[in-house]
C-alpha positions in Angstrom: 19.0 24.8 23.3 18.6 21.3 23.4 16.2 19.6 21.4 12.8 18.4 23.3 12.7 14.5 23.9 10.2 11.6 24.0 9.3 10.4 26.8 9.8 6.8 26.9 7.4 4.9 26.8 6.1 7.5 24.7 2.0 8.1 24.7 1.6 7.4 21.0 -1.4 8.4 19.3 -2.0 5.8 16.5 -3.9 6.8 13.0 -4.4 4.0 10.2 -6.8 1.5 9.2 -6.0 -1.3 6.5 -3.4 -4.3 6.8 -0.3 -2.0 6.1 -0.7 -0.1 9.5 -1.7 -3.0 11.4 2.0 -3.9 11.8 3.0 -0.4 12.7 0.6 -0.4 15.2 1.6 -3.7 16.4 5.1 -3.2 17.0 4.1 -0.1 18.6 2.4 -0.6 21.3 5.2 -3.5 22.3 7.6 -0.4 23.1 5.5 2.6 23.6 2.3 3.7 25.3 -0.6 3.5 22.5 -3.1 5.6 24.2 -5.6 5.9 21.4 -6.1 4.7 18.2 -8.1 6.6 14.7 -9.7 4.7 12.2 -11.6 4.9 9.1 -15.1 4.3 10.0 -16.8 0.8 9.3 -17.3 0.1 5.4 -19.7 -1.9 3.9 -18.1 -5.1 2.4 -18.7 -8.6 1.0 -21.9 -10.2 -1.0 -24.1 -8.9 2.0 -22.5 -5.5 2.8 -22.5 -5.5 5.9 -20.4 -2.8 7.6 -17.4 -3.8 8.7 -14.6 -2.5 11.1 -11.3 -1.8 9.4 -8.1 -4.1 10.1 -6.8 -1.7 12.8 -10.2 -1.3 14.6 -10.5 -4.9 15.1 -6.5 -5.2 16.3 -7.4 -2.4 18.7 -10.4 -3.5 20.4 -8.7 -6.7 20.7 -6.2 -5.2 22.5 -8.4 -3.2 24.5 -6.8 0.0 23.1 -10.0 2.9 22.9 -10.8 3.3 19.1 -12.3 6.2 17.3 -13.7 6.8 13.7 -14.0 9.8 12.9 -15.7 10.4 9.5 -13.5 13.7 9.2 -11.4 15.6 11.8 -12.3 19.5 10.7 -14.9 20.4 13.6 -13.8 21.8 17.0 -15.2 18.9 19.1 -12.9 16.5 16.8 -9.8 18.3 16.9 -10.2 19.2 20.5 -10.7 15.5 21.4 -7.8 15.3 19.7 -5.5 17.3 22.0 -7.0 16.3 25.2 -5.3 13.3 24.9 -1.7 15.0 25.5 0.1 13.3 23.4 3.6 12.9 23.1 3.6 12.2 19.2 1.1 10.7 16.5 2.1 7.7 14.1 0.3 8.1 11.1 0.2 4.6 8.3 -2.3 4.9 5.9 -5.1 6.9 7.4 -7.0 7.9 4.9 -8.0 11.2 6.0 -6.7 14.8 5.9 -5.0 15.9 9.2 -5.9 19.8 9.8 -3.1 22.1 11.6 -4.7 22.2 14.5 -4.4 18.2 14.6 -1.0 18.1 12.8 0.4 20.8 15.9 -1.4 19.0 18.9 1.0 16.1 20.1 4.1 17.7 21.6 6.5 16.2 18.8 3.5 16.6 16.2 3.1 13.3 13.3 4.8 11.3 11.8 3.8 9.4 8.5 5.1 5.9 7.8 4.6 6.1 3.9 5.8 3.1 1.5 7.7 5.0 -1.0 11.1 6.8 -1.1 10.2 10.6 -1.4 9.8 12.3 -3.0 8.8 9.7 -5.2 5.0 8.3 -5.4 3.5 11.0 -3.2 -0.2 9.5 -2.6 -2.2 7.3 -2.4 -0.9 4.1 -4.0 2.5 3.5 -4.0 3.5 0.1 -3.5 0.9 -0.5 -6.8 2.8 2.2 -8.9 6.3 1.7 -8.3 5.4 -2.1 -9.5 3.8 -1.1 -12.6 5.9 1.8 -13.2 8.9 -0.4 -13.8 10.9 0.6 -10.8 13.5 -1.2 -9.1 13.5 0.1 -5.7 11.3 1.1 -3.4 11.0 2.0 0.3 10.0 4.0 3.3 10.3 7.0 4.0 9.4 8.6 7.6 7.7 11.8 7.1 7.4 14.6 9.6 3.7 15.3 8.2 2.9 18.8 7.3 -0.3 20.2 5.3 0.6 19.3 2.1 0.5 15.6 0.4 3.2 13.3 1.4 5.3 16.9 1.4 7.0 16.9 4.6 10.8 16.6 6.2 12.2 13.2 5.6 13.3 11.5 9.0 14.8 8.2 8.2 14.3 6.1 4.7 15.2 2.4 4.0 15.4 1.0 0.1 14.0 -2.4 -1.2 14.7 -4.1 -4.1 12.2 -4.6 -6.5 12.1 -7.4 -9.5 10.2 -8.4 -12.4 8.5 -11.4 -10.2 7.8 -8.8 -7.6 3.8 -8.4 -6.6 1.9 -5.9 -5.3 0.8 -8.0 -2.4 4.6 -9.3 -1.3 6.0 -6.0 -1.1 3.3 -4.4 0.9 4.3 -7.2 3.4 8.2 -6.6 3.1 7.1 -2.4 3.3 5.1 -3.4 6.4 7.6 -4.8 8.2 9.8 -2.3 7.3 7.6 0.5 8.3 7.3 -0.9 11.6 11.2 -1.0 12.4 11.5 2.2 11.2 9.2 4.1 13.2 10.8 2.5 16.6 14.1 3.7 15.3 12.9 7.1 14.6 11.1 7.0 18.1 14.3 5.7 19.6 16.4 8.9 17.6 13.4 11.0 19.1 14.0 10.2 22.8 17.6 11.1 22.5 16.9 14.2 21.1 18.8 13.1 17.9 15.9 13.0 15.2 17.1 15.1 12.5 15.3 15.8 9.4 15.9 17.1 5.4 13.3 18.7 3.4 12.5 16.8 0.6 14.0 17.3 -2.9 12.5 19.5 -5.4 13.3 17.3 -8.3 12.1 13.6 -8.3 8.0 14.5 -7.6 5.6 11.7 -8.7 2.1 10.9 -7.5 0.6 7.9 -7.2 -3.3 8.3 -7.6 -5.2 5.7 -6.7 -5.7 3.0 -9.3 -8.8 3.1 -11.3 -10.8 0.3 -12.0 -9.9 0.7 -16.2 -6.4 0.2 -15.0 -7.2 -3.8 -14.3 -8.0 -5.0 -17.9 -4.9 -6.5 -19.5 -3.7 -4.2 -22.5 -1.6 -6.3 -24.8 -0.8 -3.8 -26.8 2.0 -2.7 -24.5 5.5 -4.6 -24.7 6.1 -7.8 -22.9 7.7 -6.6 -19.3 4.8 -3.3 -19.3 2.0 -6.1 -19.5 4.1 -8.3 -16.6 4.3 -5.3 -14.4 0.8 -4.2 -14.7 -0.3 -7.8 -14.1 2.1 -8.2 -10.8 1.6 -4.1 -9.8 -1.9 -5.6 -9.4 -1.9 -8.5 -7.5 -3.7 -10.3 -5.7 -5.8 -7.0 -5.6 -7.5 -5.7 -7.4 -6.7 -8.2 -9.9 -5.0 -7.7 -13.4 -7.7 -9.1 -15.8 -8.9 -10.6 -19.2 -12.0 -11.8 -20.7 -11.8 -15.3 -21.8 -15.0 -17.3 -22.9 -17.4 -14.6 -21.6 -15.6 -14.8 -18.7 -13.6 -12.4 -16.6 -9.9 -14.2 -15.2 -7.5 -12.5 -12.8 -4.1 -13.2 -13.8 -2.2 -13.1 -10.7 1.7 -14.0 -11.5 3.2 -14.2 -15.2 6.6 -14.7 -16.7 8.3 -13.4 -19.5 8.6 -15.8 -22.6 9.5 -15.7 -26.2 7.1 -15.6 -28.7 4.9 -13.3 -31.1 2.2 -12.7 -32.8 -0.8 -10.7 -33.0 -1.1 -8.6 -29.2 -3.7 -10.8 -27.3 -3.3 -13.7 -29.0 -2.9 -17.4 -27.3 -0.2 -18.2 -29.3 0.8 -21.7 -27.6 -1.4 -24.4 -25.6 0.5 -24.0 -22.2 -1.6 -20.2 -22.6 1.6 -17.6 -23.9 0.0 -14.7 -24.9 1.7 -12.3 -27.6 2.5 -8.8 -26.6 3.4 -5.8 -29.0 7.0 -7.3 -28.6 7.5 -10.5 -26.6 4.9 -12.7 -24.6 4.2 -13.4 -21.4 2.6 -16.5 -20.0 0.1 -16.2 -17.1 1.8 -19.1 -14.1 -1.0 -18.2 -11.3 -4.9 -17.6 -12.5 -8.1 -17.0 -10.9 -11.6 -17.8 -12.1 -14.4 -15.8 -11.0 -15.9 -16.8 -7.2 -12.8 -19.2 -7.2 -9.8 -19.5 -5.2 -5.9 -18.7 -7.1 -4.7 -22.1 -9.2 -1.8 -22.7 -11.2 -2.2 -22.0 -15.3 -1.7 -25.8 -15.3 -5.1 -26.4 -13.2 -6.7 -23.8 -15.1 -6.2 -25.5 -18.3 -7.1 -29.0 -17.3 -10.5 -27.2 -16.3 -11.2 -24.6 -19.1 -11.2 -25.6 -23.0 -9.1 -23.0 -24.7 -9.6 -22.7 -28.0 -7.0 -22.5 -30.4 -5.9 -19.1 -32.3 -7.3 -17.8 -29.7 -8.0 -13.8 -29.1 -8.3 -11.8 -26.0 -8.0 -8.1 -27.3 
């Protein structure tokens, strides 16, 4: 029996709400049929709090494309909204909610996840963050025929990406992005020809990438050189690797590696190289609190450091 194609277009529902899936979603709805997009509800955010729509909301209603935030999709009325829309297949980037069976089986080809790891490597939540700070050198995405489990189910297609010491958090999201949008048109494309074909993941090679925790920001310089780099770049621009200077907080949003030692979380140089347990790194891209990203040599024209001196 032959396998059951997409129609093309296909009627795509589309499920995912920051940055990340806006490109998916994008590249989409050039090709397919977008019939209806899911959201994360409206967040408060900024000084006032005011509740605001998520990245794919607004990209949706600018596109006229009918938007729905659901706060969860476990009740009847939900999940039956959900399959009225007959839909040839849901793209899933980032949601942030759990899909139930009922929602996973409802689109005639079911969903599939664009996720920003090589599986079965950094299951979860945070990823791109993880792989950084974990010292990997290559990354990816993976497309995921979703299943009830978390970031458990057949592999469809995977691409690789390099990954170096100067690589942050916030350039390979973009690279990932991109990538995550070619990928799903190819495995849409493989889908209407009835040659989508899909391996279970491995059993060996499991990691999880939890989300990261707001401890995870301050700067520990008692790790070596290249751990303290990689947690710096893993978390930049956000949240923000960070160090208190002068009663100060400062985000330290690109470093390189440099020789030097000394005490860990000592300035051990004017041009601000900071000893390590072995090696030092020296912050090149800074940000003071309420202030916009500057270069370490901006910083130090406008901040007195003092010498010897000691951040941990």
């Amino acid at each position: 029996m032959s396998k059951p194609q997409l129609s093309k277009p296909g009627r795509i529902i589309f499920m995912g709400t920051p940055d990340f899936a806006v490109t998916a979603v994008a590249r989409l709805a050039r090709v397919h049929d977008v019939i209806c997009v899911y959201t994360q509800p409206p967040r408060p955010a900024g000084r006032g709090q005011a509740e605001r729509p998520s990245p794919v909301q607004l990209w949706a209603e600018k596109n006229r494309i009918e938007v729905r935030a659901h706060k969860t999709l476990k009740s009847a009325d939900a999940q039956s909204q959900f399959s009225a829309l007959n839909a040839d297949v849901a793209v899933v980037a980032a949601y942030g909610l759990i899909l139930p069976q009922a929602v996973l089986d409802a689109p005639q080809h079911g969903c599939l996840n664009i996720h920003a790891s090589l599986l079965p490597r950094w299951r979860g939540a945070a990823p791109i963050q993880r792989a950084i700070m974990a010292n990997d050198t290559e990354t990816g995405v993976t497309i995921m025929q979703m299943d009830a489990g978390l970031d458990t189910g057949a592999m469809l297609l995977s691409r690789s990406v390099a990954i170096s010491d100067q690589t942050t958090a916030g350039e390979l999201h973009d690279v990932l992005a991109n990538l995550g949008g070619d990928l799903i048109l190819e495995a849409l494309s493989h889908l209407a020809q009835g040659a989508l074909n899909s391996q279970p993941q491995p059993q060996m090679g499991v990691t999880y990438a939890a989300k990261i925790d707001k401890a995870e920001a301050k700067v520990n310089f008692d790790h070596d050189a290249k751990t303290v780099l990689r947690q710096i770049h893993g978390l930049s621009p956000f949240p923000g690797a960070w160090i208190e200077l002068a009663g100060e907080r400062i985000k330290l949003l690109r470093a390189e590696l440099v020789t030097g030692q000394g005490h860990p979380g000592d300035v051990i140089t004017p041009d601000f190289t900071i000893a390590c347990a072995q090696r030092a790194i020296r912050p090149t891209l800074v940000q003071r609190a309420g202030r916009s990203a500057m270069s370490v040599g901006d910083f130090l024209r406008g901040f007195a450091l003092p010498p010897h001196t000691r951040l941990a």
